[in-house]
Structures are given as structure tokens and as C-alpha cells.
C-alpha positions in Angstrom: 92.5 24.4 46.2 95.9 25.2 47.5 95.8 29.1 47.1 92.1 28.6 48.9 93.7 26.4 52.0 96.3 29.3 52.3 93.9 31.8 52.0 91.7 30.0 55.1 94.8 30.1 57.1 95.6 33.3 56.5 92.5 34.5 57.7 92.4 32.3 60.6 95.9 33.5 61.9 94.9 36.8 61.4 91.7 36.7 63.3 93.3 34.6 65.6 96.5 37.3 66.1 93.4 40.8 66.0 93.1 41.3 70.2 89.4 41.1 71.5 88.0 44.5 72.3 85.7 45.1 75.4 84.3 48.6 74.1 83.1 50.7 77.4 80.2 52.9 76.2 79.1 55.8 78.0 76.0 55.7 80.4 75.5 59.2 79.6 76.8 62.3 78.9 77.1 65.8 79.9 77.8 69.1 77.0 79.0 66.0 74.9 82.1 66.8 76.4 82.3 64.6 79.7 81.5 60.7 79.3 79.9 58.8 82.7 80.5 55.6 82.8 78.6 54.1 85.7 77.7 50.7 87.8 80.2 48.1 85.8 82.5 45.6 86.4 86.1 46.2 84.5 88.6 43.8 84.7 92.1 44.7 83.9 95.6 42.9 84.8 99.2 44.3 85.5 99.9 42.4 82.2 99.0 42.8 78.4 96.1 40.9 77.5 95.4 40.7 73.9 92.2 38.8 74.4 90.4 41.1 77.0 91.7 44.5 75.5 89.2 47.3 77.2 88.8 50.2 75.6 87.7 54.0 76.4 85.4 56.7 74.4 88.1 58.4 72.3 85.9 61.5 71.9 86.0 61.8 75.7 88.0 64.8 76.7 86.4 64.1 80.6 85.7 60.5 82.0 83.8 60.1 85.0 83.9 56.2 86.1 81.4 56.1 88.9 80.5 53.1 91.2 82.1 50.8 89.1 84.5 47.6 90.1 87.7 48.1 88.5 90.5 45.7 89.5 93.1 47.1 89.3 93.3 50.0 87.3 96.2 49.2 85.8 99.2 51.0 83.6 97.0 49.1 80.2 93.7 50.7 81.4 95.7 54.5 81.2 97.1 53.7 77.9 93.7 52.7 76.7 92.3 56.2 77.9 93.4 58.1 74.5 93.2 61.8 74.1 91.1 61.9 77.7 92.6 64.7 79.7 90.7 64.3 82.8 89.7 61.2 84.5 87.7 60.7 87.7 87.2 57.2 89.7 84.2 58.2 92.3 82.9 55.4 94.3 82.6 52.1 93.7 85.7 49.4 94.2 89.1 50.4 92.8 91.4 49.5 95.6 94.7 49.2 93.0 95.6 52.1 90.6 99.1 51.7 89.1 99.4 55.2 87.4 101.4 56.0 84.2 100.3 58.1 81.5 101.2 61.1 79.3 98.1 62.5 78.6 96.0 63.6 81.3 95.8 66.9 83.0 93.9 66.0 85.8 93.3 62.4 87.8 90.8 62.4 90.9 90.6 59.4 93.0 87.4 59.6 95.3 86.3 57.3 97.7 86.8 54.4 96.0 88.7 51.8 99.3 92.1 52.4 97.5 94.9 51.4 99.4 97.7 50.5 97.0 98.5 53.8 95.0 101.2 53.1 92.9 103.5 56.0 90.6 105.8 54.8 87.7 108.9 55.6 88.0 109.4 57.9 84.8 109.3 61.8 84.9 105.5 63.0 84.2 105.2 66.8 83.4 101.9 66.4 82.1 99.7 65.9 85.3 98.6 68.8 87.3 96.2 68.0 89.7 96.1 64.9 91.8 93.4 64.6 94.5 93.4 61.2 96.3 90.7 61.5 98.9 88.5 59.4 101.4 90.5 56.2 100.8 92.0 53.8 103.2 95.7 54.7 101.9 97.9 54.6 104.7 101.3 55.0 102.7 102.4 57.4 100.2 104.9 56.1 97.1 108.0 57.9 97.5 107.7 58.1 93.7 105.2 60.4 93.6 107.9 62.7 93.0 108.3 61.8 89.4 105.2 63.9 89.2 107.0 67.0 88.7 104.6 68.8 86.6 102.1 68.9 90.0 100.2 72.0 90.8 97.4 71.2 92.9 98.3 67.6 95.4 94.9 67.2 97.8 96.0 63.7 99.7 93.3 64.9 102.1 90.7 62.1 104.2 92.7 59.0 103.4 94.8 57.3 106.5 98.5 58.6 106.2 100.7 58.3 109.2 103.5 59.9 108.0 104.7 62.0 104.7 108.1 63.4 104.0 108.1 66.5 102.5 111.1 66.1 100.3 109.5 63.9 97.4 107.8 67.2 96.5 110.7 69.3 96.5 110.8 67.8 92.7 107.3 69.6 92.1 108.6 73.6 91.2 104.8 74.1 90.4 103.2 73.1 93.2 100.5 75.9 94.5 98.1 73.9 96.7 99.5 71.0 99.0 96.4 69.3 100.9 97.3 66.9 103.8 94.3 67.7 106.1 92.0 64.7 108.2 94.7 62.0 107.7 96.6 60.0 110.8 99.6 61.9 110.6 101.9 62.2 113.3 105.3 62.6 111.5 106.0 64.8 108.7 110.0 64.4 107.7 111.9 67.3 105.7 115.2 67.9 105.4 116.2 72.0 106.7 117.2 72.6 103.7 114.1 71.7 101.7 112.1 74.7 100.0 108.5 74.6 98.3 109.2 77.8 96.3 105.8 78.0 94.5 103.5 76.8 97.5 100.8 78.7 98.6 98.3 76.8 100.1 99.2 74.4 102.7 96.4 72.2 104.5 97.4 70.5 107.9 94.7 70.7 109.8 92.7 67.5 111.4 96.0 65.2 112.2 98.2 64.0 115.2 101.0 66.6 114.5 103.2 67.8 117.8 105.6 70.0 115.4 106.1 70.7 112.0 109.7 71.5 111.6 111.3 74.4 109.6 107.6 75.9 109.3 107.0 78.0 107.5 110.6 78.3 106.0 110.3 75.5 103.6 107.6 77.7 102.0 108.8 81.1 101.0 105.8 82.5 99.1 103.2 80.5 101.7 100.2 82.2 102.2 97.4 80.6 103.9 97.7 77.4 105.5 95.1 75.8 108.4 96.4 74.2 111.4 93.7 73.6 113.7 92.6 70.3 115.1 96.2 69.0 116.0 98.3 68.0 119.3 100.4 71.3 118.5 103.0 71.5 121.7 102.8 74.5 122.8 106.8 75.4 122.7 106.3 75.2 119.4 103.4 77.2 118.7 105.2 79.6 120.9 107.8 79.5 118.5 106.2 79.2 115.2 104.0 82.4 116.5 106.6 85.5 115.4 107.5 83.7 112.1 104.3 83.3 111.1 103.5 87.1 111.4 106.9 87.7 109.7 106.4 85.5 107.2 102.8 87.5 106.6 101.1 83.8 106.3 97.2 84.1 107.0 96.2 81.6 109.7 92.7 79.9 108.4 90.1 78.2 110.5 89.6 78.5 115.1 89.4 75.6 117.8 86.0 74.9 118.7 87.1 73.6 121.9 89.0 76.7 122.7 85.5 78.8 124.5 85.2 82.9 124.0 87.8 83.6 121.5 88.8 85.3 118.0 88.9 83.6 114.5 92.6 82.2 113.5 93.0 81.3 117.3 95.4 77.8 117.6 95.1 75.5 120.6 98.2 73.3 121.6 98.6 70.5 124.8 100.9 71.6 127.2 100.9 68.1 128.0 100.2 65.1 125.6 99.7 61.3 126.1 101.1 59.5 123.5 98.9 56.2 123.9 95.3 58.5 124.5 95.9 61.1 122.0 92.5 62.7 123.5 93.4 62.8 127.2 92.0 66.2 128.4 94.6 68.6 129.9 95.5 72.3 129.1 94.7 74.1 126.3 96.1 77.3 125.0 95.7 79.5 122.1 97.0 82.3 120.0 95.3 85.0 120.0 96.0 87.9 116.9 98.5 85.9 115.1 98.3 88.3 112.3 98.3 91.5 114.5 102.0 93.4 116.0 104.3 90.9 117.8 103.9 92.5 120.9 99.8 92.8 121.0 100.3 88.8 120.5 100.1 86.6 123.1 99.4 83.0 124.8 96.1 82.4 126.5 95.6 79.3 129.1 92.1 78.6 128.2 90.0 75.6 129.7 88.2 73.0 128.4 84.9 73.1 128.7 82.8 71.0 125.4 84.2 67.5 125.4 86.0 66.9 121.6 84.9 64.1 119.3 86.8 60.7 119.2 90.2 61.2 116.8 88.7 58.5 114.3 85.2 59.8 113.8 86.8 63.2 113.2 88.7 61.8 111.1 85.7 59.4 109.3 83.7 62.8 108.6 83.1 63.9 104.9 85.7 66.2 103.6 85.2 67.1 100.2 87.8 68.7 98.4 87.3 70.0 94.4 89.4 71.2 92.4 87.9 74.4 91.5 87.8 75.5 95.5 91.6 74.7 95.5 92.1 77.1 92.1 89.5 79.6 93.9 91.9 79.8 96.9 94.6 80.2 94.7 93.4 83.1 92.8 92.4 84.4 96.3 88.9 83.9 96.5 88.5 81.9 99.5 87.5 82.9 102.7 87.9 82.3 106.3 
């Protein structure tokens, strides 16, 4: 009778001590390679839970959680990804995402209302593509720069004010930096500051006046898009003959700016800080890619009436990752 009560126990404390799995199974898949998981409810807290312990398809090498309520996505739910290399949050509710993890490759974050984006502070190496789009995140984590393995960084749609430039500087991989149809109006760096392996810069759709120490801080730049900005036009006087030294290809023309050629850049001689679409002169470069002295500045007038600055800003901009490596391998076009 004894050896059976401790037997009972035995079993009770280990049942008792096993942590309660909540297995997600795959709504479908696709080449048995990518696992959806759509339209549920995962819970997860900043804490270990040994009761609620969720867990991923190990066979997954691609996850795709799509219009599913995950609060938050925390440093537990990574660990509980396993050997998944890519992982993709599309739609749905995930307004937290804490992110640590040493196995994936790739993370997307895609219109999902996040708004608290969070980086462990602990060198990463592993990650090299990070897209973070059409969310309401107004603030960058300065530790993003412990992502240092970082090739491809599309922060494009979301609601950014203002960025500095020098957490990348950690990043010696970085090809494609993606900044376009945010709210920014200040972008810090220090002169000093160099992107060596950058090629691709997006910086169109924002409240920029200047981007200082452009495109310096970029040695190998080579296409970058500028267009719907409040440019001043001292600077995109000045910005004009290092451009064509620098041999950067300008991408993308100003609707607004009537009877001109592609790659042309409007600025505001003049700009109103509290009505950022007060209507004034325009000008534009005309042949930034052609001989400094065949260059020049246009006054040009304004004659279709722009959209408002947030409904610019609220239209789709999808970003994938394979049109950033396309661009990188040079197979974009204007």
C-alpha cells in the first residue's frame, strides 16, 4: 500500500509539474513548406507560463499567421517558433511584438495596428530582413541596432516622426534601407556616420526639409527616391552636383511639378510649418544625372491641387521582399 501511495504521488507531481500545451495546427499549407495559420486568438504574456505553453509546427520552415489576435507576441511565442526561419504577422490584431530570437532569417510585420515594437538588447546576426509596414508605430527602438546582421530594413507606411540614422551604423550589411510614407520631419546622423554597404535608400512620401550629409553617409548609394517631400530648395540646390558626382540614380518625378522629365525634384522656396500643404513656389531639377552645367533649377507653377499629407500617407504601399532583392540585383526600374 505504501509503495502504491508513493507511486500516486509521484505521478500526480509529475503531471502536475508537465506544462499544458496549446498546439497551433496549420489552417493550410502551401509546397508543405509554408504553414498558414489563420483567424485565431493567441494569448501569450511577457512571462513564462507553464500552464498556457503555445506551441508552433516544428516542420515549418515558413509561418504565415494571418488575421489572427495575438497579444502580445511575446519573447516565449519566438522561442516556441523552433527551426522556423521565416515568420510573417499579416493582418489581424498584434499591436505588441517584443522580438528576440536566433533563428529566423526573415520577420515581416504587416498591417497588423502595432505600435509598441520592441528589440532585445542582445547582438542578433541571424536576422536579415525586417519589414515593419502599415502600422500605427510612431517610434523606432534605438535598439534596433543590435540587429547587426540586417540586410534589407523596409520601416515603410507606419507613422515615424523622426529616425536617427546612427543606430544603423551597427548594420555593415545593410543593402536596402526603406523609410518612405511615414511622418518624418527629422532624420538625425552624426557627419561622421557611413552606411558602407547601402544601396537602396527610400525617402520619398515624408515631411523632410533637408537630409544632412546626403549622400555622404552612403558611399556605394545607388538609387534612392526623394519625391513627395518639403525639400528647401537651398538644399536641393546643394545636394544637386553631389548627387551627379556621387553617380546616385534619382527614382520617381513630382506629379504636381506640370510638363517635365522623369527624376525631376520639387522643393518650397517657402514652407509653413503649421500647414505643411500651403501652396507657394515650386521648383524642380531638371537632368540630375546629365553634366553639371546642362543642369539647372526650373520655377515651375502649381497648377493640380496635391492630396491632403495624411491620405497620402494612408494609401497602400506594399513593399515585398523579393522587389527589394530585385532592386538590389538591379532589376528595378524607374
Amino acid at each position: 500500500m505504501h509503495s502504491l501511495v508513493v507511486l500516486f504521488l509521484s505521478v500526480a507531481i509529475g503531471v502536475h509539474a508537465t506544462p499544458h500545451a496549446k498546439p497551433l495546427d496549420c489552417t493550410r499549407w502551401y509546397r508543405n513548406l509554408t504553414c498558414f495559420i489563420e483567424d485565431r486568438s493567441i494569448v501569450s504574456t511577457s512571462e513564462p507560463d507553464h500552464h498556457q505553453t503555445v506551441t508552433f509546427p516544428a516542420q515549418a520552415a515558413q509561418l504565415i499567421i494571418d488575421s489572427c489576435v495575438v497579444f502580445p507576441f511575446s519573447v516565449q511565442l519566438f522561442e516556441a517558433l523552433g527551426e522556423t526561419a521565416f515568420l510573417t504577422l499579416k493582418g489581424g490584431y498584434v499591436p505588441v511584438v517584443t522580438f528576440r530570437s536566433n533563428r529566423l532569417h526573415s520577420l515581416r510585420i504587416d498591417h497588423t495596428n502595432l505600435h509598441d515594437f520592441t528589440v532585445s538588447p542582445v547582438e542578433n546576426r541571424n536576422l536579415n530582413t525586417l519589414i515593419v509596414t502599415g502600422n500605427p508605430l510612431a517610434v523606432l527602438p534605438p535598439t534596433i541596432r543590435y540587429l547587426t546582421g540586417l540586410s534589407i530594413l523596409d520601416l515603410s507606411n507606419n507613422e515615424l516622426e523622426s529616425v536617427s540614422l546612427n543606430w544603423f551604423a551597427s548594420m555593415g550589411n545593410l543593402l536596402v534601407l526603406d523609410l518612405s510614407a511615414n511622418r518624418l520631419a527629422r532624420v538625425d546622423l552624426l557627419p561622421t556616420l557611413r552606411l558602407p554597404q547601402l544601396k537602396n535608400l527610400w525617402i520619398n512620401q515624408n515631411r523632410l526639409r533637408e537630409l544632412s550629409h546626403f549622400p555622404d553617409f552612403a558611399p556605394r548609394l545607388h538609387r534612392v527616391r526623394l519625391v513627395e517631400n518639403l525639400w528647401s530648395c537651398g538644399w536641393v540646390q546643394r545636394v544637386r552636383a553631389a548627387i551627379w558626382v556621387a553617380d546616385v540614380q534619382v527614382y520617381g518625378a513630382e506629379y504636381v511639378c506640370p510638363e517635365k522629365v522623369d527624376g525631376g525634384l520639387c522643393c518650397y522656396d517657402e514652407c509653413d510649418d503649421d500647414d505643411d500643404e500651403r501652396p507657394g513656389r515650386r521648383y524642380q531639377i531638371v537632368n540630375v544625372n546629365s553634366e553639371p552645367e546642362e543642369a539647372s533649377v526650373e520655377l515651375v507653377a502649381q497648377t493640380t491641387p496635391s492630396l491632403a499629407r495624411d491620405d497620402r500617407l494612408k494609401q497602400r504601399h506594399e513593399v515585398r521582399e523579393q522587389h527589394h532583392r530585385d532592386a538590389v540585383d538591379g532589376k528595378s526600374t524607374r
